[in-house]
N, C-alpha and C positions, 0 to 999 in steps of 0.2 A: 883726324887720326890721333893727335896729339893729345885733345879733348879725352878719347879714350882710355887713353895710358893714364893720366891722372885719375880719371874715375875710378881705373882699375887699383892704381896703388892706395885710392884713399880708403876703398872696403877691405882690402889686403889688411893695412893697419887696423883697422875698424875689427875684424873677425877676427885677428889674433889676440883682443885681448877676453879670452876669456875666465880670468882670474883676477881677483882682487889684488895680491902681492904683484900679478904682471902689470898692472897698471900705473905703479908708482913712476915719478919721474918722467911724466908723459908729458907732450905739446899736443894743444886742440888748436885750429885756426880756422877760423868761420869766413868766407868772401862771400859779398852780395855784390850785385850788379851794381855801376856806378861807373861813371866817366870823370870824376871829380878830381882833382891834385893829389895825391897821397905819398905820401914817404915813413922809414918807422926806422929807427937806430937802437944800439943796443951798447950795454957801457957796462961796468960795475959799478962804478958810485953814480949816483943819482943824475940824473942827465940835466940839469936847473940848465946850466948854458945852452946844450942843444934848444930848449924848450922857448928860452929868451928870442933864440933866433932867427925861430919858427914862427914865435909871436909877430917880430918885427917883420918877417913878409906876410903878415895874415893869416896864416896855419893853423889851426886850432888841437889841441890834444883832442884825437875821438878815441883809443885805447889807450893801457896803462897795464901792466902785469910785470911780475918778480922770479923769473926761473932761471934754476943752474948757475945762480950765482949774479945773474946781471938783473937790470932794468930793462926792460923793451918798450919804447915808446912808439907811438903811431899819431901822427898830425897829418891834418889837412885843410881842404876848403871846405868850410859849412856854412851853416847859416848864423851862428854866436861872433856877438860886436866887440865881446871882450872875455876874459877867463882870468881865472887865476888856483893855485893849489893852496894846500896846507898841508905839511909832514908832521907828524908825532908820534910818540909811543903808544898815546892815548889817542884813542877816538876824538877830531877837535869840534864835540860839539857847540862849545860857544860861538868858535870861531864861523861854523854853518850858520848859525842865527843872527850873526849879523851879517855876511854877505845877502840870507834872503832877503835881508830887508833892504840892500841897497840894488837888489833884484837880479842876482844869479840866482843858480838852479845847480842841483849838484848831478853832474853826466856823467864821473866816475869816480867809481872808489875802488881803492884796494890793498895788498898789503904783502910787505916784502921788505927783508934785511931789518927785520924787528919796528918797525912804523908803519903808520894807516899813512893812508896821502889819497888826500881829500880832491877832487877837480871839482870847480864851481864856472858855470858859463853864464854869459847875458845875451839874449836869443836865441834858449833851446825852445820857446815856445811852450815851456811847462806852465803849470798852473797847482797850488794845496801841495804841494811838496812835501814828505816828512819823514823820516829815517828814523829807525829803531834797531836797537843793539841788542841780542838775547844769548843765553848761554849755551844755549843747544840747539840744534837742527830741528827739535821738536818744538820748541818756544818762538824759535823763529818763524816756522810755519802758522803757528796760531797769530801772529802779528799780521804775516803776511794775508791771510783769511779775514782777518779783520781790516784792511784799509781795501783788500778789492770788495768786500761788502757795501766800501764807500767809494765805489766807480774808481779807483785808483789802479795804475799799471807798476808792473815791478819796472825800473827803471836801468838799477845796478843790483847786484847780489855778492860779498864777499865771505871770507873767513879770516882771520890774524889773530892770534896771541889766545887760542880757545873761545872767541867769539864770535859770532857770525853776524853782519851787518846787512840790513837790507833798505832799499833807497825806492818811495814809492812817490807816482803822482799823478794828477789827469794832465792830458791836456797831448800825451806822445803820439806820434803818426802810428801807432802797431794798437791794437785791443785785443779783446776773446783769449787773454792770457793763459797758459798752463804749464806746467813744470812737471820734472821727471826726477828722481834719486835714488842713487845707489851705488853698490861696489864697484859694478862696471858702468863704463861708457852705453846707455842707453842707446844702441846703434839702430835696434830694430824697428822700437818707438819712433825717432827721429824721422826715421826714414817713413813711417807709416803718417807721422805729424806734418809731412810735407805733401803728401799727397791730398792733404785736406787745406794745403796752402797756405799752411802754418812756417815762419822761419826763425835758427835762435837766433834773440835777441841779448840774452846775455848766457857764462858760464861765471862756475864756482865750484870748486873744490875743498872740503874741509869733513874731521871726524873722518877718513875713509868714503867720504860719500862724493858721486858728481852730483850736481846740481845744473841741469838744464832747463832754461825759460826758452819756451817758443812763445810768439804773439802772430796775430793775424793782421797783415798792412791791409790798405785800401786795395792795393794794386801789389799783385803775385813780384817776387822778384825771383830772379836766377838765383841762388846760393849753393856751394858749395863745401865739405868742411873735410879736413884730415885731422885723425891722429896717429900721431908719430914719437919715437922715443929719441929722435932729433930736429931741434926746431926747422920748421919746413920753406927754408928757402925758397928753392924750385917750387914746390906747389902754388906759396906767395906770386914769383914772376912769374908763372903760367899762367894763373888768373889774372895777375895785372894786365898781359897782353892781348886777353879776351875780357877786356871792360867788367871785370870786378874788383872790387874793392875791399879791404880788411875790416871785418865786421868785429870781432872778439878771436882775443888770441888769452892761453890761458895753460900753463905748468903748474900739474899737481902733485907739485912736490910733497914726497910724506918723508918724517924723517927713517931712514934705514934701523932694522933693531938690528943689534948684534946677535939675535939668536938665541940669544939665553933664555931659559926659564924666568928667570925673576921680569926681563924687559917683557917677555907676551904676557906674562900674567899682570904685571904694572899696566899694559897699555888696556888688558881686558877689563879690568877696575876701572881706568878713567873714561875709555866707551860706555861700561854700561851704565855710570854716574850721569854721563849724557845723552844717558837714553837712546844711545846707538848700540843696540842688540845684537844684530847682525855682527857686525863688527867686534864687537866682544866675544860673541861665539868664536869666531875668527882667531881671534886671539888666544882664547883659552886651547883651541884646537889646536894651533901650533905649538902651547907651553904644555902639552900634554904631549906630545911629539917626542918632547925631550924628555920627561917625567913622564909617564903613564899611571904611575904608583900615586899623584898626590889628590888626596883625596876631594881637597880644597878648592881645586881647579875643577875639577868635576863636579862639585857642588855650585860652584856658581855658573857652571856652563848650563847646568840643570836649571839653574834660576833665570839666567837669561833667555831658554829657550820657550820655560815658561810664561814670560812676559811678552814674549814676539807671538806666543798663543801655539806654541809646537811642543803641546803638552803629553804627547806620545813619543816623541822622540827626547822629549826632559826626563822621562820617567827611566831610561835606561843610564842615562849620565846619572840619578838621583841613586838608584838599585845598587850602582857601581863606586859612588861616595860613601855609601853606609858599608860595600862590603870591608871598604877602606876603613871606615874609621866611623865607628857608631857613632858621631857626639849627638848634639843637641839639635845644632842647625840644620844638618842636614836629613834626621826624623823630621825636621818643619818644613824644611823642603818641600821633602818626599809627600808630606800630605798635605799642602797647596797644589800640587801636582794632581794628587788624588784627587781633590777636591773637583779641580780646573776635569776630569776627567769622568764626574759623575761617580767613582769608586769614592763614597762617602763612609762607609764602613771602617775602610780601610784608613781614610784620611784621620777618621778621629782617633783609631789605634796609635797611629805615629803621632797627632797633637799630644794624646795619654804619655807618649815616652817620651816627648821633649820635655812637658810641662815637669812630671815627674824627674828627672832628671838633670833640669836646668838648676845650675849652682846659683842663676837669679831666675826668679819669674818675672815676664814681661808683658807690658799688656797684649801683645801681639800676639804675641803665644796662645792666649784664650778668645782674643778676638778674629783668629781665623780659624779656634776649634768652633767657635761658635758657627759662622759658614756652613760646615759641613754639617754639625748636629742642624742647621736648617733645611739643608741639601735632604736629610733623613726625615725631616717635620718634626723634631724633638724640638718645641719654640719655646719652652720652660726652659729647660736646658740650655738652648742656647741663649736667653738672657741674662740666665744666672753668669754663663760667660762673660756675656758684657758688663754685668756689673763689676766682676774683678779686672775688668780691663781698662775700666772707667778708673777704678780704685789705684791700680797699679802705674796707668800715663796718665796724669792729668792734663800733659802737653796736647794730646790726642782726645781726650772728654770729653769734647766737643760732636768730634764725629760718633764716635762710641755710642753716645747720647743718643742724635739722629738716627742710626741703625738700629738700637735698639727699640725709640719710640714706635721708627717703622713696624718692626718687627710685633710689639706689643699689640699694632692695632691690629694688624694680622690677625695675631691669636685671640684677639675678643671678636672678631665676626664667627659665627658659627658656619667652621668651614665642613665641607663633605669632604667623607674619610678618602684616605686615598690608599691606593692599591699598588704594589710594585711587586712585578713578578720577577723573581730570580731563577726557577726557569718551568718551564720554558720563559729565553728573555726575549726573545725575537717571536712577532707575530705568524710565523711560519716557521717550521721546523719539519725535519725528518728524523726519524727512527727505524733501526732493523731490529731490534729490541722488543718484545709485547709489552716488558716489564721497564714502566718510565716512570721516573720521581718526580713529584711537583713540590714547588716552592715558591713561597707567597708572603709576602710581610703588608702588614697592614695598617694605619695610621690614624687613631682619632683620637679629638679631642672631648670626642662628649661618648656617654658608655655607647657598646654597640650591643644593639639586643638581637640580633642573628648574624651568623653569616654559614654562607654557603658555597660550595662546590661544585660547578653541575658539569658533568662530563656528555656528552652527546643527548643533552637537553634532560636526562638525569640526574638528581639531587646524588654524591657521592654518598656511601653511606661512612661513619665517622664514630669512633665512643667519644669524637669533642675533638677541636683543634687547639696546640699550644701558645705559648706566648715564647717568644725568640725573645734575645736582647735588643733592645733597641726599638722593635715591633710592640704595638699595642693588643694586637695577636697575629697567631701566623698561621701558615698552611705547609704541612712540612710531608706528604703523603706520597705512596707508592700505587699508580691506577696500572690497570691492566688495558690495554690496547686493541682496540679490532681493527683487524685487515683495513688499508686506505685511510682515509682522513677522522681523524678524531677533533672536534670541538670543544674547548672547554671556557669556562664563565666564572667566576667571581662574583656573588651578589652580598653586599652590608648595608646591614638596617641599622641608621639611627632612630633617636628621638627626633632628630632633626630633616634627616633626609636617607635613602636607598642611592645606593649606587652600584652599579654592575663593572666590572673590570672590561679593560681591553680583551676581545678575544683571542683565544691562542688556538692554533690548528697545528697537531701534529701528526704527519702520514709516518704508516706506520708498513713497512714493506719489508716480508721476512729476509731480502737479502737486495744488492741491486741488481738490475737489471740488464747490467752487461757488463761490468765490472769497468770499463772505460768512459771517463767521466772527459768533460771537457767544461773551462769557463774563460769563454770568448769576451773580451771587452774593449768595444768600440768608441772611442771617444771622440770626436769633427766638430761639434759646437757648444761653443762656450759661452759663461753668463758671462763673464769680463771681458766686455770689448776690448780693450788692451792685449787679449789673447785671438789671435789669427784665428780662425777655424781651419777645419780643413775639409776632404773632400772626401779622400777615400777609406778611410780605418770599418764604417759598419759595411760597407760594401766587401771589403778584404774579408770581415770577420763572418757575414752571412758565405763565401765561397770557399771558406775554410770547412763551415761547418756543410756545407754542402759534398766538399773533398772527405771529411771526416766520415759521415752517416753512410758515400755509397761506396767507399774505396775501404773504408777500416771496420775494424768491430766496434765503433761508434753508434748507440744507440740514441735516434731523434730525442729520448725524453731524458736523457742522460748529458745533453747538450745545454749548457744557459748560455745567453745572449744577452747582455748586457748593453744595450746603445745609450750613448750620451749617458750614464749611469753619474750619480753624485758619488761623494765619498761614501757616503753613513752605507747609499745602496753596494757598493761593494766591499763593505765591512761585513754586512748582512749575508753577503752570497757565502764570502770564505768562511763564516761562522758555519752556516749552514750547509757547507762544505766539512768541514772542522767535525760537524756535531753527527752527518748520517759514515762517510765515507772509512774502510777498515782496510786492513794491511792486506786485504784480496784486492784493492782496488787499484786502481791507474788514474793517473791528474795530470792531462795538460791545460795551463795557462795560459793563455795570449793574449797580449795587450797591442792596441795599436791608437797613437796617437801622441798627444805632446810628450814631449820629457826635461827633466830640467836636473842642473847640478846644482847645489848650492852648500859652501863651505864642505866639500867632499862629498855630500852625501846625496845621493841620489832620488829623483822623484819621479811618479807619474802624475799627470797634469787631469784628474777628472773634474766633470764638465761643473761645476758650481767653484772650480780653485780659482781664487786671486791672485793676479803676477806678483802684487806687494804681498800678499800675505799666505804664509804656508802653513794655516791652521786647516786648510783644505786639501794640502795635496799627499798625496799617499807614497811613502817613501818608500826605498828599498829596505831597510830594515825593518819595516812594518810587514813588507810581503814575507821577507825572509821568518819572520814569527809566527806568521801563520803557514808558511811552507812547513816550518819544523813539527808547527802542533797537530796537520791533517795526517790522520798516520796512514798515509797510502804504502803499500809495496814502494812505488814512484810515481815522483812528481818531476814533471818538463813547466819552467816559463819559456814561451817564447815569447821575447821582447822587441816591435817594432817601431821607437819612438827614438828621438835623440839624445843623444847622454845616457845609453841603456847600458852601457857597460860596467859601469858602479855597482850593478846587482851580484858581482863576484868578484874575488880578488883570484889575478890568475886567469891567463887564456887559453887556448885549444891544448889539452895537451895530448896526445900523439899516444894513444896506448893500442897496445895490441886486440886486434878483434878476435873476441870469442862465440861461438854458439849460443843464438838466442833463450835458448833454455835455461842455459847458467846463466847468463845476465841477468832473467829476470827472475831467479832467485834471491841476489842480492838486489839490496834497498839502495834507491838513489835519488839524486836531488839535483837535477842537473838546468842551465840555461842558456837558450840559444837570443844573442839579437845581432841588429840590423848592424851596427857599428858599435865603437865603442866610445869614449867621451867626446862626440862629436854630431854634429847638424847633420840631420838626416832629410831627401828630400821628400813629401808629402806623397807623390808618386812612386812608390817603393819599389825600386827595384831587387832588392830584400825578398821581396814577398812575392815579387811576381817568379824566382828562379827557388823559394819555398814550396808553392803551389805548382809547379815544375814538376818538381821533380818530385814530390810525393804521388802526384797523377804520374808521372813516367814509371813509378816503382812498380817491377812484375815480380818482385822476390815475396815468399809469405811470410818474412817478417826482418822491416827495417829501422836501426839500431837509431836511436836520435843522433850518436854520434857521425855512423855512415853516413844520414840526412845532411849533418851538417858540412862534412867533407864534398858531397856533391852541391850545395848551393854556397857553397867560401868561394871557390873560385869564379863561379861565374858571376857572382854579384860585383867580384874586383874586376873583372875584364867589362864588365859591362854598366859598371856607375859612374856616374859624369868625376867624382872626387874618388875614383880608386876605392871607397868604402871596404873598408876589412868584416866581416862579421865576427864574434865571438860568442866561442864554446865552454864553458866551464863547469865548475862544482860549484854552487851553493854552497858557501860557507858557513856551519855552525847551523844546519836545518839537517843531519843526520846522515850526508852520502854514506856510502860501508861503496862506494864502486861498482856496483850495476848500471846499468842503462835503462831507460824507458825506452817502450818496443812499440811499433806499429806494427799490428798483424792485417794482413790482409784477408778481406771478406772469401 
């Protein structure tokens, strides 16, 4: 029973931290199984005598860590005939290279009260041992990749004085190594890494980031771990009493900022100088707390986010530096951004006003206009770039060089022209309209001796197509539309080759077809095994739409169903949502599946997103831009994922009910979800008293607000975590205070 109670407190601590600033000043303590001698004391200055007199009964240091101000040591019985340390300021690596030669092994390292303190043993049973010291979290990984290439195990892993040290060798009882890093405490990982009967083998803490190593033994052990924001006595003697032993113990101390603007923007500088992005985000985010006016912090948030590859969410930090402060930098930003984002047009306009503008020119300046004029196929132009960028760094000449030779050989194969439609830009589209414009830019480098137009297997007829800037010619036309699907083609004749365009299909439907639209999105499995699947989301979203078609004025063909969808696929839907739907129409939204927070900002998790990386996942202010731009009468999300609540600032608020009719005269923007910044479980009971009580509705027409007043309560009396649901405004997507209505059939 006893057993219990600690499991219970150690996930208690474990789920509470879900923020990076909550994590500071934390204890982790690791026990494995083991019946051996152990004892661990704890001092503020350096424990040397304890250590001496530990030696003298056979004791051997197996942990060493630096928190809240003391030393914590941990000795026992092992199998090492002899040991000894080294303190310094400085990493002592001479002092390593001679102990291997007289045949220790180095068991741990670490760092605390401004000194490394090296532990070296004889009888760890090690073998090719070798340690390396890098500046960053990024350098250090590439080291570490490089010695388990050579069958090598991580051994130790530390951080001290901006450096991170890593200790590798063959020869350890554990292999099948892998590590985890990040803001928080990787709890869910862990937990999922043991069930493959993986155990950690060491931690580390440094830059913001944890750092956990699990390895695979021969033979499974029990392990157990807590953290806690005071070091864990009772946890320690509770495992002592049921035959474990202290594996790694580990306080990640960061130092407190005062809060000031100048300390988070200082700290957001030296994170992203070491390449910790995240973490600079971070920072920049808080000096902008205090500040929201400096233009400077937003420009680099924008650059940072750019480089973590969250090039749609860099672009509004960029939009909102220039509104601040036109300079230079931040036009160079803004169009790496563009660049990173396909808007090549646009990128070379803002390289035009930095270059123009800058009181020096650099070679970077022209070496990332260049990019984009490639992004375009302008390869003349874009080497004349490199030549002045060659001209201008000669520090950098070298690469300049490379890029451009690339580039060069490029442009002497005789490429086929290429085609880029501007629009139709998506290979499907709709129209209520007969009368649609097309536009086309087109790209060669050798002359083109036809090109053509063909609308529903049709040559368009033409007095001649223009030439655009940038385009080698264009198609800039107004077609007329028949009833249903219209096809259209692009064909260009070289000397060299014929090429036909991707095809475009647009239906063309004098109005819709029920004026309530619905885009259902189910997501359960994922490419990154690192991400759980789940079970129920396309199942919820088929009986939605089921509830939808027989209970409401929901029309089956007025209905998408999106399963398992990638990002790009539901970019495409709201586009093509975005491009048919008018102010007569009605939008609900529903998502069901993962959700995530990260640095305040909220995500949905579709099925191609990386847990490390969020150049995949689709944000709340991404939806919130296209809520704004589809100009429905009203638009409802309902949100069924964890952490949904970040889609609004602001909960239920309590206003007086009016008569369906006026409601849906004014325009509204409104969102129902499951909870609010919190773990929601896979079995929703959200969804199950959602679908409730929309099949219970006998009235002919119910308010989404009403809706949500009948499923808030029962979902709190009836979820295992009390779960609150939240009702609000979409903020900054156009409310005026109307409602979205369900009418009944």
């Amino acid at each position: 029973m006893k057993m219990n109670f600690f499991l219970m407190l150690q996930f208690l601590s474990l789920w509470g931290l879900t923020a990076l600033s909550a994590q500071n000043n934390t204890w982790c303590a690791v026990m494995m199984e083991g019946s051996h001698s152990q004892t661990y004391d704890n001092s503020t200055n350096f424990p040397s005598d304890f250590i001496k007199s530990q030696w003298d009964k056979g004791q051997f240091i197996t942990d060493l860590t630096y928190g809240n101000g003391e030393w914590y040591i941990v000795t026992g019985s092992t199998s090492y005939s002899q040991q000894a340390y080294f303190k310094d300021k400085k990493f002592p690596g001479e002092w390593v290279e001679k102990k291997w030669k007289e045949g220790f092994d180095i068991t741990k390292v670490t760092y605390g009260a401004d000194v490394w303190v090296v532990v070296m043993s004889k009888g760890a049973g090690l073998t090719s041992e070798s340690w390396g010291k890098r500046g960053s979290f990024k350098e250090i990984k590439a080291y570490i990749l490089g010695k388990w290439n050579d069958g090598k195990d991580i051994i130790d892993i530390s951080f001290g004085n901006g450096e991170w040290v890593a200790i590798l060798a063959k020869g350890a009882d554990y292999h099948y190594q892998v590590y985890n890093w990040g803001s928080e405490f990787p709890t869910d990982w862990v937990n999922e890494k043991y069930k493959e009967g993986k155990h950690i083998t060491s931690l580390a803490y440094g830059e913001g980031l944890w750092v956990v190593v699990m390895s695979q033994y021969t033979k499974t052990k029990g392990e157990r771990y807590i953290v806690s924001s005071e070091f864990p006595t009772d946890f320690i003697q509770y495992q002592w009493d049921n035959n474990k032993r202290i594996r790694a113990i580990l306080y990640n101390y960061e130092r407190d900022l005062k809060k000031s603007f100048d300390e988070y923007f200082d700290a957001g500088i030296a994170a992203a100088n070491k390449g910790s992005q995240d973490l600079a985000i971070y920072y920049y985010t808080e000096a902008l707390k205090i500040d929201p006016s400096h233009s400077i912090a937003y420009n680099n948030r924008a650059w940072a986010k750019y480089l973590s590859g969250q090039c749609h969410g860099a672009l509004a930090d960029a939009d909102k530096s220039i509104q601040l402060a036109a300079s230079e930098y931040n036009y160079h930003t803004r169009g790496a951004i563009y660049t990173c984002l396909g808007r090549c047009r646009e990128a070379i306009s803002d390289f035009n006003t930095t270059i123009n503008t800058a009181s020096k020119k650099e070679g970077y300046q022209y070496a990332d206009r260049a990019k984009a004029r490639i992004c375009l196929g302008n390869l003349s132009d874009a080497i004349a770039d490199y030549d002045k960028a060659i001209d201008l760094d000669p520090s950098n000449a070298a690469k300049y060089r490379s890029e451009k030779e690339s580039l060069k050989k490029k442009q002497n194969e005789k490429e086929k022209p290429t085609i880029t439609w501007d629009y139709p830009y998506n290979s499907f589209v709709s129209s209520t309209s007969a009368a649609y414009k097309i536009k086309a830019c087109i790209h060669s480098s050798a002359t083109i001796k036809s090109l053509k137009l063909y609308v529903n297997g049709q040559t368009f007829s033409s007095r001649g197509f223009g030439v655009d800037s940038d385009c080698t010619e264009s198609i800039n036309e107004s077609i007329q539309l028949k009833n249903g699907k219209n096809e259209l083609e692009i064909v260009v004749e070289t000397a060299y080759a014929t090429v036909r365009s991707e095809k475009r299909v647009i239906e063309y439907k004098s109005s819709g077809s029920g004026h309530y639209h619905a885009l259902l999105i189910g997501v359960e499995n994922y490419d990154d095994f690192s991400i759980n699947d789940l079970e129920k989301p396309i199942d919820d979203c088929e009986l939605l739409k089921t509830t939808l078609v027989n209970n409401y004025t929901f029309e089956q063909s007025d209905i998408h169903l999106l399963k398992n969808p990638t990002k790009e696929q539901i970019l495409e839907k709201l586009i093509y949502l975005q491009e048919r739907l008018t102010q007569q129409d009605q939008l609900l939204i529903f998502y069901s599946g993962h959700g995530m927070v990260k640095n305040e900002i909220g995500y949905w998790l579709p099925s191609d997103a990386k847990k490390d990386n969020r150049l995949k996942w689709f944000s709340n202010s991404e939806l919130r831009d296209y809520v704004n731009s589809i100009q429905t009468q009203h638009t409802l999300v309902i949100a069924d994922a964890c952490f949904s609540g970040s889609i609004f600032t602001g909960g239920y608020r309590d206003v007086t009910e009016f008569a369906c009719a006026e409601m849906e005269k004014i325009p509204s923007r409104r969102a129902m979800t499951s909870g609010a910044n919190t773990v929601v479980p896979d079995n929703s009971v959200f969804f199950k008293y959602l679908i409730k009580k929309l099949n219970e509705n006998n009235t002919s027409c119910l308010s989404a607000e009403t809706l949500y007043s009948k499923v808030k309560p029962a979902v709190i009396y009836n979820s295992p975590n009390n779960h609150i649901p939240q009702f609000g405004v979409m903020p900054q997507t156009g409310d005026e205070g109307g409602n979205f209505i369900f009418r009944k059939r």
